[in-house]
N, C-alpha and C positions, 0 to 999 in steps of 0.2 A: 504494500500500500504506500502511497506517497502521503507528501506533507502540505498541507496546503496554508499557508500566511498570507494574512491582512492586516494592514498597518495604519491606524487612522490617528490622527493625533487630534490635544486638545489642550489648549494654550500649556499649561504646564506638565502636559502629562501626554502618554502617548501610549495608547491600547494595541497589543499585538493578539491576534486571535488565530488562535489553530486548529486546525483540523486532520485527522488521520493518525498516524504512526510517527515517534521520533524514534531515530536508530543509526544506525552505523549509518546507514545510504542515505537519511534527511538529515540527520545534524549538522553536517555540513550548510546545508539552506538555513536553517535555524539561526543557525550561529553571524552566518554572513548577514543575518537581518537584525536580528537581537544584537548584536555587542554595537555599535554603534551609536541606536539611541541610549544606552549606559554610559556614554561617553559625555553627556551633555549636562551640564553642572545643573543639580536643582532638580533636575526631571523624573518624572515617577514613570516607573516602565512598567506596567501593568500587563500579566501574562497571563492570557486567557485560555485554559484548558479543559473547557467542556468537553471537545468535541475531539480529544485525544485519548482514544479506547488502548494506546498500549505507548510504554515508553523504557529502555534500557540503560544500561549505564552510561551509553556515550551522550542519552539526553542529558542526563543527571551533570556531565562533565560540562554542557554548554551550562548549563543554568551555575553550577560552580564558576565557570567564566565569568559569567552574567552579573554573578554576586561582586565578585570581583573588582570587576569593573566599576560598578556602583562605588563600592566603596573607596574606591582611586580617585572619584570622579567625582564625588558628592549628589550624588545621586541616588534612586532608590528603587527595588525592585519588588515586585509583589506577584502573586500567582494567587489566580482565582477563580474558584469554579473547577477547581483539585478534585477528577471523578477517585473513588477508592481504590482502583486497582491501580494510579498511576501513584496517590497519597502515598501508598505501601512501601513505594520504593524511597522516598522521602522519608517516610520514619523509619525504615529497616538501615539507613544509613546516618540518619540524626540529622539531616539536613532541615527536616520539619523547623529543628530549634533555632537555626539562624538565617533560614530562609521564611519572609512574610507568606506565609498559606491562608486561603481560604477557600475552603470544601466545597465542594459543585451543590448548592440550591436545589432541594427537595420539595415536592409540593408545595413551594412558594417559602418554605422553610429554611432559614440556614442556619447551619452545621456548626457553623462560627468558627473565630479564631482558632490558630492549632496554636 
């Protein structure tokens, strides 16, 4: 399955939204789209992961960039709308605790803060 990114921005902030599979063969697209608006002092990079049903370690590596970068860069990174089976790999590595999560919206319900 492929990766699908859209990138809309909004005065201080900038929404990436994804869809499909991150892995060895997308993370490279991910990445080439993600680290740059982390470069931009101030700006809230908002990672939207509804609509990504599976993700492996080499996701997990770009988001580790991601962080990275933010915090070079004085900026901020957040993921939201974290389905469980992707959440998993986030708490199974502790990432949960310094990366901003929030859980994908359940009948209008959210999950809240990790």
């Amino acid at each position: 399955m492929n990766l699908k990114v859209e990138v809309s921005e909004e005065s201080a902030k900038s929404i990436v939204g994804l869809s499909g599979e991150i892995d060895a063969y997308t993370a490279p697209q991910l990445k080439e789209s993600l680290l740059p608006l982390t470069r931009i002092e101030s700006q809230l990079v908002e990672v939207d992961l509804e609509y990504v049903n599976y993700m492996d370690s080499t996701g997990l590596g770009v988001f580790i960039s991601a962080l990275k970068s933010t915090k070079e860069n004085n900026s901020h990174l957040k993921l939201v709308n974290v389905q469980d089976r992707v959440l998993r790999l986030f708490k199974i590595t502790g990432l949960d605790e310094i990366i901003d999560i929030t859980t994908a919206i359940r009948g209008g319900n959210q999950n809240g803060q990790i």
